[in-house]
MDAnalysis code that builds the backbone (N, CA, C; Angstrom):
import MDAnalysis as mda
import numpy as np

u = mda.Universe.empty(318, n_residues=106, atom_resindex=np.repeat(np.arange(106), 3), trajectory=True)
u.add_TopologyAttr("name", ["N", "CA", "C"] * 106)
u.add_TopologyAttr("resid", np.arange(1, 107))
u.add_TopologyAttr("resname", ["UNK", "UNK", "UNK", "UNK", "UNK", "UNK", "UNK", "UNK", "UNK", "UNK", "UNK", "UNK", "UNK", "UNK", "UNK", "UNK", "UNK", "UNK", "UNK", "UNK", "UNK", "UNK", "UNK", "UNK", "UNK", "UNK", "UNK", "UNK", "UNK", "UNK", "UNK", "UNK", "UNK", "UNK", "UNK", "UNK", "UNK", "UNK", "UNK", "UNK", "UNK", "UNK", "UNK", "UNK", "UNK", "UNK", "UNK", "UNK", "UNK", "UNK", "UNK", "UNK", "UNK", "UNK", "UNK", "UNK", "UNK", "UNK", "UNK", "UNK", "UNK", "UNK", "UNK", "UNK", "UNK", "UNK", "UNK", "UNK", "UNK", "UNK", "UNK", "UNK", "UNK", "UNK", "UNK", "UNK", "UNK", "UNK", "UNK", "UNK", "UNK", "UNK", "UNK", "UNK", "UNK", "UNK", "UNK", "UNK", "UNK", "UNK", "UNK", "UNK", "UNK", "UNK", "UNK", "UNK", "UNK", "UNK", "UNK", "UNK", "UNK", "UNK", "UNK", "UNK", "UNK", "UNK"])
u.atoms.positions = np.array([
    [-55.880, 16.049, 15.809],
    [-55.025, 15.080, 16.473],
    [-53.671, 15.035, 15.757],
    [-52.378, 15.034, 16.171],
    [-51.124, 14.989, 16.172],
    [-51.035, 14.021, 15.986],
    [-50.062, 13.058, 15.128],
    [-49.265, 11.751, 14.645],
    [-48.124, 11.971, 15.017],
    [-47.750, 11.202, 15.670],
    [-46.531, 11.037, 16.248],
    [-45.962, 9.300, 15.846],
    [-45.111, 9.484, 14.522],
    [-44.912, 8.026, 14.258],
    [-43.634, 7.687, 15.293],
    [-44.519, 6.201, 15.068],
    [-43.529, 5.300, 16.159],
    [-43.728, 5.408, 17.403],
    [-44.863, 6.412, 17.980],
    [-45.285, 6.680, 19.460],
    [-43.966, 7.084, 20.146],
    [-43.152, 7.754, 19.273],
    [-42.722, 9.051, 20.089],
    [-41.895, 10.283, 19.555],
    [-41.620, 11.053, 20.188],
    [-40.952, 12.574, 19.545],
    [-39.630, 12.917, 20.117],
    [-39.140, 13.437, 19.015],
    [-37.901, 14.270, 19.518],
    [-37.906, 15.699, 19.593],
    [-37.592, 15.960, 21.166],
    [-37.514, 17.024, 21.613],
    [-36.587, 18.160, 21.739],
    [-36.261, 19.299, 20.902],
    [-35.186, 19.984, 20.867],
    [-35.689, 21.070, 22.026],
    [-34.058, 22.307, 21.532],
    [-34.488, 23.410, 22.843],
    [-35.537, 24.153, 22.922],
    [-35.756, 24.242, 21.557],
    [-36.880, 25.569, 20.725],
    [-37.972, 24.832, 21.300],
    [-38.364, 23.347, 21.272],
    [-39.994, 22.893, 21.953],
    [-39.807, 23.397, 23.325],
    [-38.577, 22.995, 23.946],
    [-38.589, 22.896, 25.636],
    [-39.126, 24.239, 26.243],
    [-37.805, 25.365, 25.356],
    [-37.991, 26.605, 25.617],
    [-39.626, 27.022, 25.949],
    [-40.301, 26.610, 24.126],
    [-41.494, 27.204, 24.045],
    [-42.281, 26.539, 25.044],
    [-42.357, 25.392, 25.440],
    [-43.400, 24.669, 26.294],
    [-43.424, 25.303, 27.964],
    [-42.170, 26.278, 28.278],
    [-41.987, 26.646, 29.628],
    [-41.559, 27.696, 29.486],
    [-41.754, 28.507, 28.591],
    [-41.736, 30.608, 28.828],
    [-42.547, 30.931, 28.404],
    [-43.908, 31.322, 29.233],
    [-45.285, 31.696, 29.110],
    [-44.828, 32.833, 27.561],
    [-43.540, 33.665, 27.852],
    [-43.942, 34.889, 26.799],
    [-43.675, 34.589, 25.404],
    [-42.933, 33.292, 25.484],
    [-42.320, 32.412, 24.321],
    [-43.702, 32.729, 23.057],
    [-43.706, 32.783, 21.467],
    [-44.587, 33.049, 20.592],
    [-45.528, 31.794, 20.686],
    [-44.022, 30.690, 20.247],
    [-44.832, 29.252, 20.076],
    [-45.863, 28.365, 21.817],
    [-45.694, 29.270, 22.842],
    [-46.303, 28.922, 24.140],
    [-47.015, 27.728, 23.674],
    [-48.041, 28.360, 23.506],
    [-49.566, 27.831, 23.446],
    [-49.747, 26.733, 23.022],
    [-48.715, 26.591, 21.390],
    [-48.801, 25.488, 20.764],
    [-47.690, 24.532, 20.816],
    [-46.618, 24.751, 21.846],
    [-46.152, 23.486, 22.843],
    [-46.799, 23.001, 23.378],
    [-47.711, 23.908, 24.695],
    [-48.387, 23.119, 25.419],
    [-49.466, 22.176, 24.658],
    [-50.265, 22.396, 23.028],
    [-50.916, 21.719, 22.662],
    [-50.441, 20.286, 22.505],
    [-49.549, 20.152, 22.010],
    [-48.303, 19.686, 21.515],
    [-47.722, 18.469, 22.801],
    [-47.146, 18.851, 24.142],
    [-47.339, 18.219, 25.059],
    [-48.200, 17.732, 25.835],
    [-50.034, 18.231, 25.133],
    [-50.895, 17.221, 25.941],
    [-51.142, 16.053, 25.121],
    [-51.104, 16.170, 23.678],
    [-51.432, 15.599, 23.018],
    [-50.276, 14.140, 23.246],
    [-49.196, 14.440, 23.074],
    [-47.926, 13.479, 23.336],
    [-48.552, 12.947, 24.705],
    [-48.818, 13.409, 25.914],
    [-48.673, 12.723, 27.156],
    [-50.776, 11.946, 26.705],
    [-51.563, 12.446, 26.213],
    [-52.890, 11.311, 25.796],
    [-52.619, 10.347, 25.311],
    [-51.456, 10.550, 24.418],
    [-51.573, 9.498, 23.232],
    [-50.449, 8.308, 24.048],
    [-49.445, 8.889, 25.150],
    [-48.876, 8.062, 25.792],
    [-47.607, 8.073, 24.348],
    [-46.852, 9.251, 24.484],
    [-46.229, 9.178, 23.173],
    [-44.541, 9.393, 23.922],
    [-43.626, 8.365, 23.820],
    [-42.437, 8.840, 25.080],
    [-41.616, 10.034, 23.795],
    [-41.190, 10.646, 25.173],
    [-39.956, 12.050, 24.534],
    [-38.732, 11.496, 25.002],
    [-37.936, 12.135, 23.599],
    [-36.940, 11.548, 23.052],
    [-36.036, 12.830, 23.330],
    [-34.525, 12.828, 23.898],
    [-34.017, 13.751, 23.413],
    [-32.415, 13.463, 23.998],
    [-31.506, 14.432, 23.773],
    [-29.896, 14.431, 24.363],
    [-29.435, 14.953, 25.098],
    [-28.641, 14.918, 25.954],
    [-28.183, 15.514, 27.222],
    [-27.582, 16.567, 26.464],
    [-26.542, 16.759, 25.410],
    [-26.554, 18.322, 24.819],
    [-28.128, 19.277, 24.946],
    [-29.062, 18.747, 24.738],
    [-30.462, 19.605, 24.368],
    [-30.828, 19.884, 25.717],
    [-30.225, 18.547, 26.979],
    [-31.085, 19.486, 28.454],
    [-30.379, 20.550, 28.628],
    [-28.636, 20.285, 28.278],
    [-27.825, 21.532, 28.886],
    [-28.163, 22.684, 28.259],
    [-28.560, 22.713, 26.722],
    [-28.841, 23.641, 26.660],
    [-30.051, 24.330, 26.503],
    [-31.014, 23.530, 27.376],
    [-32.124, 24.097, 27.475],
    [-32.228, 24.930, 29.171],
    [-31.886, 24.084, 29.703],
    [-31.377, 24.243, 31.176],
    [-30.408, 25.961, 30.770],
    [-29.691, 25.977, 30.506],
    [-28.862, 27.563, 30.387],
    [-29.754, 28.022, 29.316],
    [-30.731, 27.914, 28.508],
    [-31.758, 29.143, 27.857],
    [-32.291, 29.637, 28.895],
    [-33.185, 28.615, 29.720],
    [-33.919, 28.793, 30.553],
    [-33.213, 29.962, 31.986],
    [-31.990, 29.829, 32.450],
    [-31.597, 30.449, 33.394],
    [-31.677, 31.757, 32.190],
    [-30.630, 32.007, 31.255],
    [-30.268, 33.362, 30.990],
    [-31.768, 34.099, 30.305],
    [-32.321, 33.425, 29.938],
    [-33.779, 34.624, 29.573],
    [-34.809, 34.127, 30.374],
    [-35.152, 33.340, 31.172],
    [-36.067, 32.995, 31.731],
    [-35.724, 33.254, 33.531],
    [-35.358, 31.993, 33.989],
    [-35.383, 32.552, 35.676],
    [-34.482, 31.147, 36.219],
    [-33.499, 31.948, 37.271],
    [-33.129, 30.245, 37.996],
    [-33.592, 29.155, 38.325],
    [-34.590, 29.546, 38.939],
    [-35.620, 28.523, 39.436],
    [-36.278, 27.649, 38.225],
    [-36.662, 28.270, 36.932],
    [-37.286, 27.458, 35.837],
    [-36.113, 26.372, 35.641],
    [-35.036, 26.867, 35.149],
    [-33.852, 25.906, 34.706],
    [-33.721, 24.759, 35.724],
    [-33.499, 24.851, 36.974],
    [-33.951, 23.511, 37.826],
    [-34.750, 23.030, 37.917],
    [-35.971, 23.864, 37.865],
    [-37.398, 22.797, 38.126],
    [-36.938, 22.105, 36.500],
    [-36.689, 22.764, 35.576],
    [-36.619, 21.958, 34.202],
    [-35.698, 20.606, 34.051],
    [-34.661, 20.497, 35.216],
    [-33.789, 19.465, 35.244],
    [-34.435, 18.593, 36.159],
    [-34.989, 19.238, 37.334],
    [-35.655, 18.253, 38.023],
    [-37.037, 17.370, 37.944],
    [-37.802, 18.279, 36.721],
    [-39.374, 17.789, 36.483],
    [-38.780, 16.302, 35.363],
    [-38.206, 17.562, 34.083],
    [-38.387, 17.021, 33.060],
    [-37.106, 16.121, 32.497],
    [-36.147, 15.814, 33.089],
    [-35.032, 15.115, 32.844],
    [-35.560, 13.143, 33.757],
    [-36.216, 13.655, 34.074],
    [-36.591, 12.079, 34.882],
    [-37.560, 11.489, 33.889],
    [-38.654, 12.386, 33.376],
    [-39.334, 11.466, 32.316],
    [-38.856, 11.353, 30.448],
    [-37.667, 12.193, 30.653],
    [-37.702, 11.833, 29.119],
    [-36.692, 10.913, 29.118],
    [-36.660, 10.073, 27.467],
    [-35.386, 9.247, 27.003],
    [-34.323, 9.961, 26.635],
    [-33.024, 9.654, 27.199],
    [-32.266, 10.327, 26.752],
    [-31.056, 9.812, 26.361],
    [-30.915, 10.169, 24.804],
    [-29.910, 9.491, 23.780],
    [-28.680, 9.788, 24.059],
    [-27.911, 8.175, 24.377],
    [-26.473, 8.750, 24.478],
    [-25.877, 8.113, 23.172],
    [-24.553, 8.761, 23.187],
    [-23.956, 8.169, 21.395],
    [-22.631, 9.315, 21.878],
    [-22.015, 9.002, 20.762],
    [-19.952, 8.631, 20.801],
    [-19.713, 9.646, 20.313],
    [-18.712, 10.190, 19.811],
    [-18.088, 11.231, 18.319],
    [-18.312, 10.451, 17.425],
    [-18.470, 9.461, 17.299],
    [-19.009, 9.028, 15.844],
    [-20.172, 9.542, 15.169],
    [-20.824, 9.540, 15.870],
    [-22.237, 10.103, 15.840],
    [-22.487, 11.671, 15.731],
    [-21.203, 12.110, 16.365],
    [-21.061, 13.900, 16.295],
    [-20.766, 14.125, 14.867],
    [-19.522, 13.217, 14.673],
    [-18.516, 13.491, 13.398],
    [-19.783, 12.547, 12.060],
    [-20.307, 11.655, 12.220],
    [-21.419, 11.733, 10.840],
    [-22.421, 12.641, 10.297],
    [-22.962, 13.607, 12.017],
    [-23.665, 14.463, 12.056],
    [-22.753, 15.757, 11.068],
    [-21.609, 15.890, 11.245],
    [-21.038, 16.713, 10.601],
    [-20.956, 16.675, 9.595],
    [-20.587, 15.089, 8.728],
    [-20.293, 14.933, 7.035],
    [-21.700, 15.220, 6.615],
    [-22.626, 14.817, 7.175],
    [-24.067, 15.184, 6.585],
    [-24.195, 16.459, 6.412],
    [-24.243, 17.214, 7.024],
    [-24.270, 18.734, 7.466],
    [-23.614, 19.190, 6.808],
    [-22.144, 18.898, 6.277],
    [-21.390, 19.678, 5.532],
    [-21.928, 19.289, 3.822],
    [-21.750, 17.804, 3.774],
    [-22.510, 17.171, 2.300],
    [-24.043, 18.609, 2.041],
    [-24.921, 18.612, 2.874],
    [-25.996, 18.715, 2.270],
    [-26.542, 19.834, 2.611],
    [-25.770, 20.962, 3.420],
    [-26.250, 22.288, 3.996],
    [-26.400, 23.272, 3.048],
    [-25.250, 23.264, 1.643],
    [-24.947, 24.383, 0.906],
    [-26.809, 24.012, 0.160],
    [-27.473, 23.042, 0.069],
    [-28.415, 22.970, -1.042],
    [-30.362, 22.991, 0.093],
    [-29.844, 22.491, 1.372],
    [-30.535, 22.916, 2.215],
    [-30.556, 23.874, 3.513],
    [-31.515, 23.987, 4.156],
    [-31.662, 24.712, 5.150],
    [-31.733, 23.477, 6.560],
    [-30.150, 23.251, 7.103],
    [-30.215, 22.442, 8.206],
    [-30.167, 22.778, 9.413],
    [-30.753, 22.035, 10.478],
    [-29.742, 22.857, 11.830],
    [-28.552, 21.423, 12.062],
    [-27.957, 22.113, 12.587],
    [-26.750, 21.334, 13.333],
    [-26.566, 21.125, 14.555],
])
């Protein structure tokens, strides 16, 4: 069983991707991953940067049709975080502060 604190997750492209391109490595263990979240009643969290660019993964290696069904399935049930340049530009001082000593994404 999966812990999901706070009863819910944040969802980047790399889950979306993997949860909807059968040839994707991580497949299998998205879909584990998304039954477990939808049993436990666990809401997904994520940003309209992450649909767009899950939405254009999905067209350029996957198929037209996935990238819409992906805006049309999965953009209605998730939360989706809005926030300012403030929020871009702190994301940045962090990122710049603490990248040289870790391994971040941005």
């Amino acid at each position: 069983m999966i812990e999901f604190p706070g009863q819910r997750a944040f969802c980047d492209t790399s889950f979306f991707f993997a949860s909807l391109y059968p040839k994707d490595v991580n497949y299998n263990r998205a879909g584990e991953i998304l039954k477990e979240a939808h049993d436990q009643e666990i809401s997904l969290w994520t940003t309209w940067d992450i649909i767009s660019e899950t939405a254009t993964l999905l067209l350029y290696r996957f198929h037209y049709k996935a990238a819409i069904r992906f805006l049309d399935e999965m953009k209605t049930v998730l939360n989706i975080i809005r926030y300012d340049d403030s929020v871009r530009e702190e994301a940045e001082r962090v990122f710049r502060l603490f990248s040289r000593a870790k391994n971040l994404s941005y």
